[in-house]
C-alpha positions as CSV (number, residue, x, y, z in Angstrom):
1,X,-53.4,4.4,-10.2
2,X,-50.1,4.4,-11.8
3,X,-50.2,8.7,-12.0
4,X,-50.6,8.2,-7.9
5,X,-47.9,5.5,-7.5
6,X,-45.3,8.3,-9.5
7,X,-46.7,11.3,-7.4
8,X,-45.8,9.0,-3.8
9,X,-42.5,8.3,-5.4
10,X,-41.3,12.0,-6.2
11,X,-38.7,13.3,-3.8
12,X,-39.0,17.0,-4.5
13,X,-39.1,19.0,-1.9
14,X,-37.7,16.7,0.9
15,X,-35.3,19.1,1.5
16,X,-37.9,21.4,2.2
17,X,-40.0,19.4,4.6
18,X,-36.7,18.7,6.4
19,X,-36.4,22.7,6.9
20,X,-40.0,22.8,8.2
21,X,-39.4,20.3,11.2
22,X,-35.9,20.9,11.7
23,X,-36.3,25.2,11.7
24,X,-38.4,25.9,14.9
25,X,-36.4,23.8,16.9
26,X,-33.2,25.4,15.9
27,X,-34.6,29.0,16.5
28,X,-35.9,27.9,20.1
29,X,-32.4,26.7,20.6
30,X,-30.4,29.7,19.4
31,X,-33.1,32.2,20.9
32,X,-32.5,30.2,24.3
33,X,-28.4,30.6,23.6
34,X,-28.8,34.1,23.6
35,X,-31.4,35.2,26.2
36,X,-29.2,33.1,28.8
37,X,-25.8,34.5,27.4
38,X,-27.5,38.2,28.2
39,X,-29.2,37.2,31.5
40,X,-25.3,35.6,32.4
41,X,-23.8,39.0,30.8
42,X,-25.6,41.0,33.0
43,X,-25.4,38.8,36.5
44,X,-21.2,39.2,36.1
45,X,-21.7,42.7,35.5
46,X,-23.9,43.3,38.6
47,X,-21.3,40.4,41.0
48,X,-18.6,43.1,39.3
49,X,-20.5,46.2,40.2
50,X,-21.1,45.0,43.5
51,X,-17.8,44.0,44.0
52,X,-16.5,46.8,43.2
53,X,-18.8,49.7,45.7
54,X,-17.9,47.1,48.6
55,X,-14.4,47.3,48.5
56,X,-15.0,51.4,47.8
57,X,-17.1,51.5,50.7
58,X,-14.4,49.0,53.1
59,X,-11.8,51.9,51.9
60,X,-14.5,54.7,52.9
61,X,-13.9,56.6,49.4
62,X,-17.9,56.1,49.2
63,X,-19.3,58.8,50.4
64,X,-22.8,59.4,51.2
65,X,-22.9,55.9,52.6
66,X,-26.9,56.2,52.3
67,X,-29.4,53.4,50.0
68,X,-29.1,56.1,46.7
69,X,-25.2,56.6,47.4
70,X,-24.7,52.8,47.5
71,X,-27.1,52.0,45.0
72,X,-25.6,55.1,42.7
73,X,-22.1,53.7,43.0
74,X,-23.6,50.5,41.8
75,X,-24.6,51.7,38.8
76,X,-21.7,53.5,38.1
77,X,-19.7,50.6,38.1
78,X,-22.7,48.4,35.9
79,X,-21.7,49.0,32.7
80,X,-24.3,47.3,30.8
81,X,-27.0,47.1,33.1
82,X,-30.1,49.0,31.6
83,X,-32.6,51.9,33.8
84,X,-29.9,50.8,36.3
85,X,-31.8,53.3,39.8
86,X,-34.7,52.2,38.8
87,X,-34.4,48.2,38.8
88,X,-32.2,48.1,42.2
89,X,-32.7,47.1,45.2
90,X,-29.9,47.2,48.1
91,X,-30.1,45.4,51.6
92,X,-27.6,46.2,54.4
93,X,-27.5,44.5,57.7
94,X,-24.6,43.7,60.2
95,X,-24.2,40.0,61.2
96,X,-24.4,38.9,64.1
97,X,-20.8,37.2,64.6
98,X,-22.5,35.1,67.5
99,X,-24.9,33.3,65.7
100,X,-23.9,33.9,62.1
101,X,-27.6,34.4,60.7
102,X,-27.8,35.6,57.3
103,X,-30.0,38.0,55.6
104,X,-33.5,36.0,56.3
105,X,-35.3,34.9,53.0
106,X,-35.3,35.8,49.5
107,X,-34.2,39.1,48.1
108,X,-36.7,41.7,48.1
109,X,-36.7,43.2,44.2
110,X,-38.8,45.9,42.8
111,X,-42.2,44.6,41.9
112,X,-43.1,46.3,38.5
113,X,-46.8,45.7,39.4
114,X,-46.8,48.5,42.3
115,X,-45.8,52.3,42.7
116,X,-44.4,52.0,45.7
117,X,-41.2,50.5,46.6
118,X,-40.1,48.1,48.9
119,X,-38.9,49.0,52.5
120,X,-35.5,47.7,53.2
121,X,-32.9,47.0,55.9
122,X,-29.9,49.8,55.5
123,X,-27.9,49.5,58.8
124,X,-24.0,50.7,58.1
125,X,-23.5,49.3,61.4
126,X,-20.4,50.3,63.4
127,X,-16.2,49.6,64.1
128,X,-15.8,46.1,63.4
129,X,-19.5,44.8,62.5
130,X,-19.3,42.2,59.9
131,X,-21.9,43.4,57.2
132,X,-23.5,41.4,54.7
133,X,-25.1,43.5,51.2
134,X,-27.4,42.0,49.3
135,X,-28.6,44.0,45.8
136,X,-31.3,42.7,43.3
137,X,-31.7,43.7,40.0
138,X,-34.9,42.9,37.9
139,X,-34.6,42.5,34.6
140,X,-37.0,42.0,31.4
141,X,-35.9,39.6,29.5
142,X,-34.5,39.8,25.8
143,X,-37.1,37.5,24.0
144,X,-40.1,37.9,26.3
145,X,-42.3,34.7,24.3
146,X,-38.9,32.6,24.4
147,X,-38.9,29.2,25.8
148,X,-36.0,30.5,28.2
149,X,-38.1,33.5,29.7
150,X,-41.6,31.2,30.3
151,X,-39.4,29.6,32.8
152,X,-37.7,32.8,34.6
153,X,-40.4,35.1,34.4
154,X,-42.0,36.3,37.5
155,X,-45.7,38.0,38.3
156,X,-44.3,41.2,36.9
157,X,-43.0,40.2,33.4
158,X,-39.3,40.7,34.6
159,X,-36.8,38.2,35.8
160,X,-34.3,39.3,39.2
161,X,-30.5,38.3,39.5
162,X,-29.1,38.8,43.0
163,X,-25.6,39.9,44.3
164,X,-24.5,39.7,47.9
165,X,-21.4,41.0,49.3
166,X,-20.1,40.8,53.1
167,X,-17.4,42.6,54.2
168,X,-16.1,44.0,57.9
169,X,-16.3,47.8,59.2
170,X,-12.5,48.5,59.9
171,X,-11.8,50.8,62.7
């Protein structure tokens, strides 16, 4: 009895158990840090890229203005945006400056699950239509079993980040 009283009372490898509990939920954290400091990464580089092919295309120094021409410039100007033609979508629609209506419900993205791609709106519209672009990019993310991605992830395995972009035909 007295052998099992000094065994209850040792405090070796407290540190030990400490590591144990304290490990997994550090790791979940710092995975977490990381997969959303990519998926953020990669949203300001496609808002930039976007950005950037509108105000090429308000100057008309884009040239085709066709879906691949658009969508080419985009990834041109994504730096770090991986298989860029092959994850993006672009919508483009004039607005209707009487009633104001938006591109109507959520971005179409590629869906991984199916060879063919999606049919979109492409409309360069004419002098002074207002014209609103709408791109969406989908993405795998970096740590696919992380508690980040269980929460992002769609059907297809990836995750999609959207742009949009409005800007007026000049004359």
């Amino acid at each position: 009895m007295a052998k099992l009283k000094a065994l209850l009372r040792k405090e070796d490898g407290s540190a030990t158990i400490e590591f144990v509990i304290l490990f997994p939920a550090l790791m979940t954290l710092f995975l977490m840090v990381v997969e959303t400091g990519v998926l953020m990464t990669r949203g300001v580089m496609l808002d930039r890229a976007v950005d950037i092919s509108m105000r090429q295309l308000r100057l008309g120094t884009l040239n085709p203005m066709t879906p691949d021409g658009l969508r080419t410039a985009i990834c041109s100007n994504a730096v770090i945006i991986p298989d860029c033609p092959n994850i993006l979508t672009v919508e483009l629609r004039p607005i209707s400056t009487a009633t104001w209506t938006p591109l109507g419900g959520a971005a179409t993205c590629i869906n991984r699950d199916e060879e063919i791609d999606p049919v979109l709106d492409f409309i360069p519209g004419v002098t002074n239509d207002m014209m609103l672009v709408r791109v969406c990019a989908k993405f795998d993310p970096f740590f696919p079993s992380g508690a980040l991605a269980s929460q992002i992830v769609t059907d297809d395995g990836g995750y999609a980040l959207v742009a949009m972009s409005a800007y007026v035909n000049e004359p």
